[in-house]
N, C-alpha and C positions, 0 to 999 in steps of 0.2 A: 468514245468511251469503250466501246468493243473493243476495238485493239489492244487497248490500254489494260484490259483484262486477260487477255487472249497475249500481251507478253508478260505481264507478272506470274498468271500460270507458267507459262515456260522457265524463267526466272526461277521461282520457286523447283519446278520439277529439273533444271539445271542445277540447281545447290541441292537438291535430294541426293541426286547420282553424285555430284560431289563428296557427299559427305560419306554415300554408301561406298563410293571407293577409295578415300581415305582408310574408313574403320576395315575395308578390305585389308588394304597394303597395310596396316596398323596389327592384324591379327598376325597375317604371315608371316612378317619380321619380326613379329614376337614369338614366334614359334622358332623361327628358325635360328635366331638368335639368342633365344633363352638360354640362360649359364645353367650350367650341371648336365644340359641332355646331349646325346652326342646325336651330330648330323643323320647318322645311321639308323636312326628312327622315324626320320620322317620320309628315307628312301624307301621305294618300295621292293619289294623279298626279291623278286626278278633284278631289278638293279644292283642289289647287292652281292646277288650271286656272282652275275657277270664280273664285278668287282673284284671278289674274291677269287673269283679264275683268271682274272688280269694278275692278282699278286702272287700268284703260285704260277704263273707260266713261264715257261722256260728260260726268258730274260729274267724276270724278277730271281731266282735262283742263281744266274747266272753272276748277277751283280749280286748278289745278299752274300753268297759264297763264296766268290771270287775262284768259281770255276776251271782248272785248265782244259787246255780245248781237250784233251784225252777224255777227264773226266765229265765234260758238257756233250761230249759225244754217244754216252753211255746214260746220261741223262734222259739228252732227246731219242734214244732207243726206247727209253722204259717210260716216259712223259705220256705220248698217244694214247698210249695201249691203257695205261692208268687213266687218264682223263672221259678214253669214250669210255668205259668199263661204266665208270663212276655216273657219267650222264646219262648211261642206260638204268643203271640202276634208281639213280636221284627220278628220269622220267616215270618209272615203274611204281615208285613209290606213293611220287603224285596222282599219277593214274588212281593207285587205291584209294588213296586220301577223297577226291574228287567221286569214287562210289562212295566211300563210308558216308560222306555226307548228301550224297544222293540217297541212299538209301535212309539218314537218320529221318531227312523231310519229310519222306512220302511217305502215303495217306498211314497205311500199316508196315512198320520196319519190321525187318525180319532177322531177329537176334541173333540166331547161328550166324546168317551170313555175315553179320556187321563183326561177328569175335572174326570168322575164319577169313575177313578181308583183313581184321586186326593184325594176327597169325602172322598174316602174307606179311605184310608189313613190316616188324618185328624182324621176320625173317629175312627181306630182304638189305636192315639196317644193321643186320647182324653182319651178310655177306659185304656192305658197305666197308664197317669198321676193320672186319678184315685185310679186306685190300686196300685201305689206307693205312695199316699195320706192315702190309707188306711193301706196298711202294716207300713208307719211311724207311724199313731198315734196310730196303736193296737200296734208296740213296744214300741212306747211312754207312753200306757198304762203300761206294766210292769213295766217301771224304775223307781229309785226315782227322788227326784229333782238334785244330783247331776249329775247320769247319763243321762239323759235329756239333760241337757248340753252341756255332751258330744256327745250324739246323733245329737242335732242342731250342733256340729261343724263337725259332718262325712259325715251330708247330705249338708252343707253349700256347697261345691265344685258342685254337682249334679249343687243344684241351682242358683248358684254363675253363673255357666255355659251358662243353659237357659234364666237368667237374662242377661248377655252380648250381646248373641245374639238377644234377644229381642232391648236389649239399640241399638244396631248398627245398625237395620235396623231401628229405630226411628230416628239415626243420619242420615241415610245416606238419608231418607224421605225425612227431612229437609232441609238438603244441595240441594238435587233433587230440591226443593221447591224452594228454595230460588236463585240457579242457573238458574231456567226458571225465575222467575220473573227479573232477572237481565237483560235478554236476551230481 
């Protein structure tokens, strides 16, 4: 009779783990399969970076352009020097991000410092936009008119991106606005 107990518990806590791992594998693939969301949501920010330096590096240009070697030559001169620029910068910025929210935690935050790590910040996505200003139009410099082109449509998604978010917080101003005046 003991046994007999001693395997229907198992039995039972056998089909529990069953069923908890079914509605597991049930959630994820419904996540990750759901229509309308794009995969690039459920990657994590590190991963996508990576990615995104996988489709800007010097091959992906090379095929998206259709480069001659003169002009891929003159590429890979000005690619290095753009990309560590840019990861010093992207690390510098994280660094701040990582105090400001150090500092929102603890026990008493100390406002000047959280504007003037703001500040830094700012400043150094300002230095950002710049030299991604300048590395388009010196590679804009090499291409012909065709590739041109195609360059404005590899950087279109970049800006396509910070033009949305700019647009959203202009909508959402507005609604703000026009919500208080209702009131």
């Amino acid at each position: 009779m003991e046994e007999y107990r001693k395997s229907r518990f198992l039995l039972w806590v056998i089909i529990v783990f069953i069923i908890v791992n079914a509605a597991t594998m049930a959630t994820i693939l419904f996540y990750v399969l759901q229509p309308g969301k794009t995969a690039r949501a459920s990657i994590p920010t590190h991963l996508q970076s990576e990615r995104r330096a996988q489709k800007f590096s010097s091959r992906y240009f090379q095929e998206q352009l259709n480069l001659s070697d003169e002009q891929h030559a003159a590429f890979r001169k000005m690619n290095p020097a753009f990309r560590q620029e840019t990861r010093n910068i992207v690390q510098n910025i994280n660094t701040l991000r990582k105090r400001i929210f150090d500092e929102l935690t603890a026990p008493a935050s100390d406002t000047i410092y959280l504007y003037q790590l703001s500040d830094s910040i700012g400043q150094l996505h300002g230095q950002l936009k710049k030299l991604t200003c300048r590395y388009y139009l010196n590679l804009k410099s090499i291409c012909n008119d065709e590739q041109q082109k195609k360059l404005e449509l590899l950087f279109q998604p970049v800006l396509n991106n910070e033009m949305q978010q700019m647009w959203a917080g202009k909508h959402y101003r507005k609604r703000y606005r026009q919500n208080s005046l209702m009131k």
